[in-house]
N, CA, C and O atoms as a Tinker XYZ file with bonds, in Angstrom:
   316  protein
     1  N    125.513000  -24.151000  -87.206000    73     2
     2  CA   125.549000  -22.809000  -87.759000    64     1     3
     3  C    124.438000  -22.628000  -88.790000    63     2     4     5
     4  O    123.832000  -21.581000  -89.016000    81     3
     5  N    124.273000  -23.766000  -89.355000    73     3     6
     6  CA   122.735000  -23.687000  -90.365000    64     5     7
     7  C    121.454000  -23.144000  -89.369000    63     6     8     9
     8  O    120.627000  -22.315000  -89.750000    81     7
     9  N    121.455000  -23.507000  -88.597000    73     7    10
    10  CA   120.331000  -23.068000  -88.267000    64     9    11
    11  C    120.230000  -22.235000  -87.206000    63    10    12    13
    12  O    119.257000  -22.309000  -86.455000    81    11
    13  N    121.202000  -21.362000  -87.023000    73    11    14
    14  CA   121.294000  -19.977000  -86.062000    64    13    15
    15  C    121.173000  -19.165000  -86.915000    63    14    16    17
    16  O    121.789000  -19.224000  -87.980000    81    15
    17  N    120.183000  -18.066000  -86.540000    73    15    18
    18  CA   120.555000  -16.799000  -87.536000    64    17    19
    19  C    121.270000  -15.738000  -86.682000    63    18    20    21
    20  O    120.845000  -14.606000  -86.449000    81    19
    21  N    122.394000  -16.265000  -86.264000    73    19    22
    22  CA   123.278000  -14.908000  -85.905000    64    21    23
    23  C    124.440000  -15.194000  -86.317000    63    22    24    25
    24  O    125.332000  -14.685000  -85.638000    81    23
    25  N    124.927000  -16.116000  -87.583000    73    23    26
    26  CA   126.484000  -16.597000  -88.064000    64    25    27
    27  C    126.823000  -15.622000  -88.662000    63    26    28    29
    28  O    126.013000  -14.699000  -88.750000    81    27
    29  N    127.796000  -15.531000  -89.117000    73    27    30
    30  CA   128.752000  -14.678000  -89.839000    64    29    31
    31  C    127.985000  -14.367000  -90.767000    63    30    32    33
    32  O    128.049000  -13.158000  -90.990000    81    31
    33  N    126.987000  -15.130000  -91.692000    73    31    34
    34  CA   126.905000  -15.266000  -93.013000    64    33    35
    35  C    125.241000  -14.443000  -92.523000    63    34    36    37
    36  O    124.700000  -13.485000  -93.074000    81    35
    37  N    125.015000  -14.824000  -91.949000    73    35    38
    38  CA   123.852000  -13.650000  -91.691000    64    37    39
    39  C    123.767000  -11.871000  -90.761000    63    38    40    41
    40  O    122.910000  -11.237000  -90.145000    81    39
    41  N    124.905000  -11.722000  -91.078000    73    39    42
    42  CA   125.125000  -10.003000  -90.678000    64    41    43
    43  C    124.299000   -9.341000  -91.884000    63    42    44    45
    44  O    124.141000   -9.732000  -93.040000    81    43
    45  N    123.906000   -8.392000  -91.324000    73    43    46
    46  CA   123.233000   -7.209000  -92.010000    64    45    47
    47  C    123.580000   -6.245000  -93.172000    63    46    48    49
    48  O    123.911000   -5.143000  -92.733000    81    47
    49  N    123.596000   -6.305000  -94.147000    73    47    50
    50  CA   124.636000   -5.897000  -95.643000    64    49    51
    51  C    124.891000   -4.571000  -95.485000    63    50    52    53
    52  O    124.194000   -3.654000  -95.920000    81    51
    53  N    125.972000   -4.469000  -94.810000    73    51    54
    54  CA   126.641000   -2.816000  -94.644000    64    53    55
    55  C    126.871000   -2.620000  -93.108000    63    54    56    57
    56  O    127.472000   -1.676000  -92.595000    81    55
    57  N    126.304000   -3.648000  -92.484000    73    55    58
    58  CA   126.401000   -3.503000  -91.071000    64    57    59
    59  C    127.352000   -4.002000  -90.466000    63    58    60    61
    60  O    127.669000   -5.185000  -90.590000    81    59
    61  N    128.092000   -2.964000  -89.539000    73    59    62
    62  CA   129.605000   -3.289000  -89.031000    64    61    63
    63  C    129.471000   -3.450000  -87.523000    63    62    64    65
    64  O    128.672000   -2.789000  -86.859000    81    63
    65  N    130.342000   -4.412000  -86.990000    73    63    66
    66  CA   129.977000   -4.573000  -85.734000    64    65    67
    67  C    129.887000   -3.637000  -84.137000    63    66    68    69
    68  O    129.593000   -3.947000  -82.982000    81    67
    69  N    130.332000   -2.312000  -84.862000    73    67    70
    70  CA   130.264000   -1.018000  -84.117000    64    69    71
    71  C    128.843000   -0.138000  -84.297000    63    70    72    73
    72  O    128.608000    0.858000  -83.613000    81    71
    73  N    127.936000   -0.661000  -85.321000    73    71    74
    74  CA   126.617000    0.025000  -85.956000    64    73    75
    75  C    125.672000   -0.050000  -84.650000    63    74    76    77
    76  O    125.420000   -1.171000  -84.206000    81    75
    77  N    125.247000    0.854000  -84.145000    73    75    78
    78  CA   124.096000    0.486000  -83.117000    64    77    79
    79  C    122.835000    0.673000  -83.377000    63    78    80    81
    80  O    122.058000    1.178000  -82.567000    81    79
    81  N    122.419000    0.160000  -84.894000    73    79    82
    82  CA   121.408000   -0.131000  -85.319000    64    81    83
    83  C    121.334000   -1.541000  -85.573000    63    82    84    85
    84  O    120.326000   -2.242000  -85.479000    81    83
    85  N    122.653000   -1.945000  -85.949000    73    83    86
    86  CA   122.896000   -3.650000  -86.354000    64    85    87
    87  C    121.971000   -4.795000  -85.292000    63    86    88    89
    88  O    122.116000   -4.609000  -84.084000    81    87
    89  N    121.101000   -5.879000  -85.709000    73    87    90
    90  CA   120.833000   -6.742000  -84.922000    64    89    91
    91  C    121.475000   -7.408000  -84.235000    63    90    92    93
    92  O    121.934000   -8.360000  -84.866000    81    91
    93  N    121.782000   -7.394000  -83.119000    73    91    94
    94  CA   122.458000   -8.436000  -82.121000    64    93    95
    95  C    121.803000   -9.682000  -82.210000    63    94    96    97
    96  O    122.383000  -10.689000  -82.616000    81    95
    97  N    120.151000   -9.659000  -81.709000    73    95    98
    98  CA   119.202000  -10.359000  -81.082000    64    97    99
    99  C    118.582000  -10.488000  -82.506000    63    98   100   101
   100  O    118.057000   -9.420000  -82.822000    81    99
   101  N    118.442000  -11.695000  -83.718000    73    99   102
   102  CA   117.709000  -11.792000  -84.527000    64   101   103
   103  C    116.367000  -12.774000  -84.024000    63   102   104   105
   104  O    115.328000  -12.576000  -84.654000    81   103
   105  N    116.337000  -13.599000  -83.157000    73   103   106
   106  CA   115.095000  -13.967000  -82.449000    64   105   107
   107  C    114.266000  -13.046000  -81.969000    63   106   108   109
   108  O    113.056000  -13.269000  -82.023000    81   107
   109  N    114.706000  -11.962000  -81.465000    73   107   110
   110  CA   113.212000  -11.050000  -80.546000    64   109   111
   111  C    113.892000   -9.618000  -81.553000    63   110   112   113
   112  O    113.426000   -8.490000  -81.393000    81   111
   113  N    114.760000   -9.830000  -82.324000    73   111   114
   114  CA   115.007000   -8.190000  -83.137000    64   113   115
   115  C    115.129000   -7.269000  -82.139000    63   114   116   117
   116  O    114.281000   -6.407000  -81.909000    81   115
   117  N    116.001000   -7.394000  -81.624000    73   115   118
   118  CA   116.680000   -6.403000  -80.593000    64   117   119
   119  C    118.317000   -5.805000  -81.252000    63   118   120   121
   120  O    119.348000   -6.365000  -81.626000    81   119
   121  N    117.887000   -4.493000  -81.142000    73   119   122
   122  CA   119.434000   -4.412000  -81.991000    64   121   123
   123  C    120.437000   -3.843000  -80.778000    63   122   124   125
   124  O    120.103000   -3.800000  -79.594000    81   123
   125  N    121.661000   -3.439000  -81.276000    73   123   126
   126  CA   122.815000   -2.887000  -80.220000    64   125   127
   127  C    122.145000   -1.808000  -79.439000    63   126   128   129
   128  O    121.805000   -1.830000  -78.256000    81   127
   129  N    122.047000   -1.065000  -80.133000    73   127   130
   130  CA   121.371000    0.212000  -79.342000    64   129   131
   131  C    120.705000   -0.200000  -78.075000    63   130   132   133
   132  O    121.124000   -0.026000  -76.931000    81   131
   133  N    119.341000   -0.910000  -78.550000    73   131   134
   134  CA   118.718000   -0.836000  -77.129000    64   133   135
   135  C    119.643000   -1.976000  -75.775000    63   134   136   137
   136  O    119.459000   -1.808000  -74.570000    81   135
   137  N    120.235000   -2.658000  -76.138000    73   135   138
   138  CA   121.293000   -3.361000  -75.326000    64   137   139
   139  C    121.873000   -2.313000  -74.674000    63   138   140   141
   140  O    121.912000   -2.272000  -73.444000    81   139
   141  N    122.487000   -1.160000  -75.620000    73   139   142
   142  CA   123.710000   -0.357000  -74.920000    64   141   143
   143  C    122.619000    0.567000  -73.931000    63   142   144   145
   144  O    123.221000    1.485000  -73.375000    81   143
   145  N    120.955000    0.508000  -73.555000    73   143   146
   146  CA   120.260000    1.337000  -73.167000    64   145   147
   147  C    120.038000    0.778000  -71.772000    63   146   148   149
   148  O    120.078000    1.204000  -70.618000    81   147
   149  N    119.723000   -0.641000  -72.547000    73   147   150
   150  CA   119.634000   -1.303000  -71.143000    64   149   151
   151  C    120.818000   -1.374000  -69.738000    63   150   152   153
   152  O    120.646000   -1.221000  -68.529000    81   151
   153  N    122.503000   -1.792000  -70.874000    73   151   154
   154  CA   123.553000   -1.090000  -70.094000    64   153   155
   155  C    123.333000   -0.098000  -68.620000    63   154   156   157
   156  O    123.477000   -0.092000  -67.398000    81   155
   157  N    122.971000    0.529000  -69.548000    73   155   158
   158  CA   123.378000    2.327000  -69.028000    64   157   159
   159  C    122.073000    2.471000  -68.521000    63   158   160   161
   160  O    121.741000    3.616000  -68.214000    81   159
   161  N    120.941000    1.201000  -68.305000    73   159   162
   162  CA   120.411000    1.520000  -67.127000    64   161   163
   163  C    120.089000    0.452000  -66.284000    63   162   164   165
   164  O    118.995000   -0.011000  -65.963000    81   163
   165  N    121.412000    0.093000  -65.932000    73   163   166
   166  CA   121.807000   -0.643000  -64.644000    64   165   167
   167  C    121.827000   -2.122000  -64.862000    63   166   168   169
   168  O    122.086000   -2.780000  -63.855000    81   167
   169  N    121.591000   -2.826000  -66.048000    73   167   170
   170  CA   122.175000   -3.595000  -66.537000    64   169   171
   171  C    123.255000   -4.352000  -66.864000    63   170   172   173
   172  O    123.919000   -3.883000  -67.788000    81   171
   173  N    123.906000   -6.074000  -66.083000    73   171   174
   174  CA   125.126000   -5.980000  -65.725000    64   173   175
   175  C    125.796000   -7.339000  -66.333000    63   174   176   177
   176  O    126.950000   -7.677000  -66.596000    81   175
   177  N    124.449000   -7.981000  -66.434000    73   175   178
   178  CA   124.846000   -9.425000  -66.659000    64   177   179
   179  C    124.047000   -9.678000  -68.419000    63   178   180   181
   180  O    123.271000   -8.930000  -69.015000    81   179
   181  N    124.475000  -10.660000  -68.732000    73   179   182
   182  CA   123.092000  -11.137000  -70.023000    64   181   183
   183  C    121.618000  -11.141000  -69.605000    63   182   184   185
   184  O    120.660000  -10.479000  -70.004000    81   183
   185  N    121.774000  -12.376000  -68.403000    73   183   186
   186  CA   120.957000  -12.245000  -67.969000    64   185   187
   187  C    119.545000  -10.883000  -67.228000    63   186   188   189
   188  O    118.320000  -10.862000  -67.104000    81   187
   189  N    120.233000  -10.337000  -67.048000    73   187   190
   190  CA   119.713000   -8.799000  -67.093000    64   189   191
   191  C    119.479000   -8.105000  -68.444000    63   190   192   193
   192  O    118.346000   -7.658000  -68.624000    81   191
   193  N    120.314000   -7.964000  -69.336000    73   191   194
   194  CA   119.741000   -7.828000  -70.118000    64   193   195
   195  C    118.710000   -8.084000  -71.004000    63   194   196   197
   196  O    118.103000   -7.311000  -71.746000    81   195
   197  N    118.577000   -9.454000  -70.799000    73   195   198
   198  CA   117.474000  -10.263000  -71.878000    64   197   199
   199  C    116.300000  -10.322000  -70.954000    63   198   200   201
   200  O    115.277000  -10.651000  -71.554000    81   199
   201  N    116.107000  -10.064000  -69.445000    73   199   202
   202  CA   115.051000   -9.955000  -68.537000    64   201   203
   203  C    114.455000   -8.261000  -69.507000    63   202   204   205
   204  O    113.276000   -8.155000  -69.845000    81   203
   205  N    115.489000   -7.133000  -69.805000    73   203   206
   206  CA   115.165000   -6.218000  -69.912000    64   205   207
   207  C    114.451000   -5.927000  -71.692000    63   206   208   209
   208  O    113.467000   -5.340000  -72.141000    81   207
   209  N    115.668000   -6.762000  -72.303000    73   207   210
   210  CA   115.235000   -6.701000  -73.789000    64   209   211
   211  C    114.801000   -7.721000  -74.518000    63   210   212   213
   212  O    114.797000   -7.550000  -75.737000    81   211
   213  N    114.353000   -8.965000  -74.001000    73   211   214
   214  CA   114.497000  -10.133000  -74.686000    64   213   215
   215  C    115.348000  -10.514000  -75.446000    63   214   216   217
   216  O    115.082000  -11.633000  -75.885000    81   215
   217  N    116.483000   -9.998000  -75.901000    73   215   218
   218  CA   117.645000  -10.619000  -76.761000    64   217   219
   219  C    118.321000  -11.424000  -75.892000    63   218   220   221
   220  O    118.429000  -11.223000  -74.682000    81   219
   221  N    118.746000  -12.274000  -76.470000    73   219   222
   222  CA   118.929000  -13.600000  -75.968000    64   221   223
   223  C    118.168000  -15.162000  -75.379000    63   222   224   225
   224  O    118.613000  -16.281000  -75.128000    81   223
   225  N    116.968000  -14.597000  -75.338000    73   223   226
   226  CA   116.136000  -15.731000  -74.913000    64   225   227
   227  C    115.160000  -16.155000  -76.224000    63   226   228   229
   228  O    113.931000  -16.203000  -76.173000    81   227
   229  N    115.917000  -16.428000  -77.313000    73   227   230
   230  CA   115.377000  -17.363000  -78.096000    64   229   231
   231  C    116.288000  -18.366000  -78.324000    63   230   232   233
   232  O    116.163000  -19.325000  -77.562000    81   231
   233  N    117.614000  -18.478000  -79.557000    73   231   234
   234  CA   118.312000  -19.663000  -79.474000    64   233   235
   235  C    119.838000  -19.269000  -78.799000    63   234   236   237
   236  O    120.881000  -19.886000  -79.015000    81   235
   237  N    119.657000  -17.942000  -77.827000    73   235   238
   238  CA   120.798000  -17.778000  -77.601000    64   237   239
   239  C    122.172000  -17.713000  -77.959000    63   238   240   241
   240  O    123.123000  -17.259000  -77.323000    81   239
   241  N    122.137000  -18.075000  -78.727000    73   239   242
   242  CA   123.489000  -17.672000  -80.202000    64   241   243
   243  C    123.868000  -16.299000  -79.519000    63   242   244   245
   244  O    125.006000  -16.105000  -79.091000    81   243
   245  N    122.778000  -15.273000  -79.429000    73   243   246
   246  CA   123.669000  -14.095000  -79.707000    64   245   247
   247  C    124.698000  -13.490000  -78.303000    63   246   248   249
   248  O    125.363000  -12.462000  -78.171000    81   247
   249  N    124.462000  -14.583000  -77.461000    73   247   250
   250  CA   124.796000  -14.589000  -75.742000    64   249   251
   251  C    126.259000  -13.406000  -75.716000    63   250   252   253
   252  O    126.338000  -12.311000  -75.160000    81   251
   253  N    127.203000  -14.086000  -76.476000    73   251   254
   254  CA   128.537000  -13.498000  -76.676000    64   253   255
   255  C    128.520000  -12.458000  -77.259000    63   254   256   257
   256  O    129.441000  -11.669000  -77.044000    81   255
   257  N    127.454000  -12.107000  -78.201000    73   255   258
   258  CA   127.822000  -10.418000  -78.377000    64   257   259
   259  C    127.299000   -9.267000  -77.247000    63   258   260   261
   260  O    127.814000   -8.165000  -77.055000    81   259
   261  N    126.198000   -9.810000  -76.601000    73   259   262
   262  CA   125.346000   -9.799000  -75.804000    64   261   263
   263  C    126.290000   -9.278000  -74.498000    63   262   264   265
   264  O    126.000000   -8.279000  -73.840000    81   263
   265  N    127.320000  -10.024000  -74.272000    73   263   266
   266  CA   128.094000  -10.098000  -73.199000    64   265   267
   267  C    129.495000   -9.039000  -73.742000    63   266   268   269
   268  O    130.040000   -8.326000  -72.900000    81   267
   269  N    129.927000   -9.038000  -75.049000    73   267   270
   270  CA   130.695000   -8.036000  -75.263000    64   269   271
   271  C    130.055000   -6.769000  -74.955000    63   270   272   273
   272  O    130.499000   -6.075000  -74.040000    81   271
   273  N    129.016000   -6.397000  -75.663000    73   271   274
   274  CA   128.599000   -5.110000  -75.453000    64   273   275
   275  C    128.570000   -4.999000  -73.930000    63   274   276   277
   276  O    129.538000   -4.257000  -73.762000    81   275
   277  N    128.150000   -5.222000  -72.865000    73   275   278
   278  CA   128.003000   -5.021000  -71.729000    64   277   279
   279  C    129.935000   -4.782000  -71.288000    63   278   280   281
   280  O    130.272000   -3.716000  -70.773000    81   279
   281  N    130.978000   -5.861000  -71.566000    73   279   282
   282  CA   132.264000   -5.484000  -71.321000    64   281   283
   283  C    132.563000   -4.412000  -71.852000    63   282   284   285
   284  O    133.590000   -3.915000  -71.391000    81   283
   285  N    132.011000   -3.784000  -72.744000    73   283   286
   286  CA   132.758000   -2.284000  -73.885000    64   285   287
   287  C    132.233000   -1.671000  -72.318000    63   286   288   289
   288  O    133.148000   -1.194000  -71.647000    81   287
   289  N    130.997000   -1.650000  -71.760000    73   287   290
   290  CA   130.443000   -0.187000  -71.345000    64   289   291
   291  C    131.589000   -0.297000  -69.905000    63   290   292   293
   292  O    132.253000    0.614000  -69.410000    81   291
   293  N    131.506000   -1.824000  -69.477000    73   291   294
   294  CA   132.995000   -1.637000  -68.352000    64   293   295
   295  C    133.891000   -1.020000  -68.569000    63   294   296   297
   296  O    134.209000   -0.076000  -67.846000    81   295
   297  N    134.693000   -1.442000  -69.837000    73   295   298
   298  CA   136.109000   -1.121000  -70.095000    64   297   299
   299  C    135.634000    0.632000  -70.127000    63   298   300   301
   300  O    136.072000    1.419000  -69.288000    81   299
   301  N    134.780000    1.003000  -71.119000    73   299   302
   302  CA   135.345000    2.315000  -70.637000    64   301   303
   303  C    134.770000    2.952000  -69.806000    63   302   304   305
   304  O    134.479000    4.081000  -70.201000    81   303
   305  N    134.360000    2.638000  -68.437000    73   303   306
   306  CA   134.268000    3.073000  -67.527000    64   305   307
   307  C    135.735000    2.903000  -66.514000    63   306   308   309
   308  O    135.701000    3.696000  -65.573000    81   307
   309  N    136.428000    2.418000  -66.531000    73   307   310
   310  CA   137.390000    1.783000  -66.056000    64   309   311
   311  C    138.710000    2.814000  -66.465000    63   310   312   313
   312  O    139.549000    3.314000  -65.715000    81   311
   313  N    138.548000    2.933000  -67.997000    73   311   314
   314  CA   139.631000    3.880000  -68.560000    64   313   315
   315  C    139.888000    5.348000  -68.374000    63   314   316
   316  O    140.838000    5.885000  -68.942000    81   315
């Protein structure tokens, strides 16, 4: 955890995990937003995403938020 910068202890001061300005991706500085862009354009896997935004292809830490955001845009498609 010392040496990931995506731990707990390095969130963004005021930034809540619903902010879609917040950094997901602190290796390539990719924040939520453009994730939720890539989503919503046809984007399905991580892997797709980080082909599209580079987040995730530095120490990969941020894989799991990476992969939530993509489940939010399922679930509410689903609902």
């Amino acid at each position: 955890l010392l040496l990931r910068l995506d731990g707990p202890d390095q969130l963004d001061a005021g930034a809540s995990s619903n902010d879609p300005q917040r950094t997901v991706c602190r290796c390539a500085g990719v924040n939520a937003a453009s994730i939720d862009d890539s989503v919503l354009a046809g984007c399905g896997t991580v892997g797709e995403v980080s082909k599209a935004t580079r987040a995730g292809t530095g120490c990969g830490g941020c894989h799991e938020d990476i992969k939530g955001i993509i489940e939010k845009h399922f679930q509410a498609a689903t609902a």
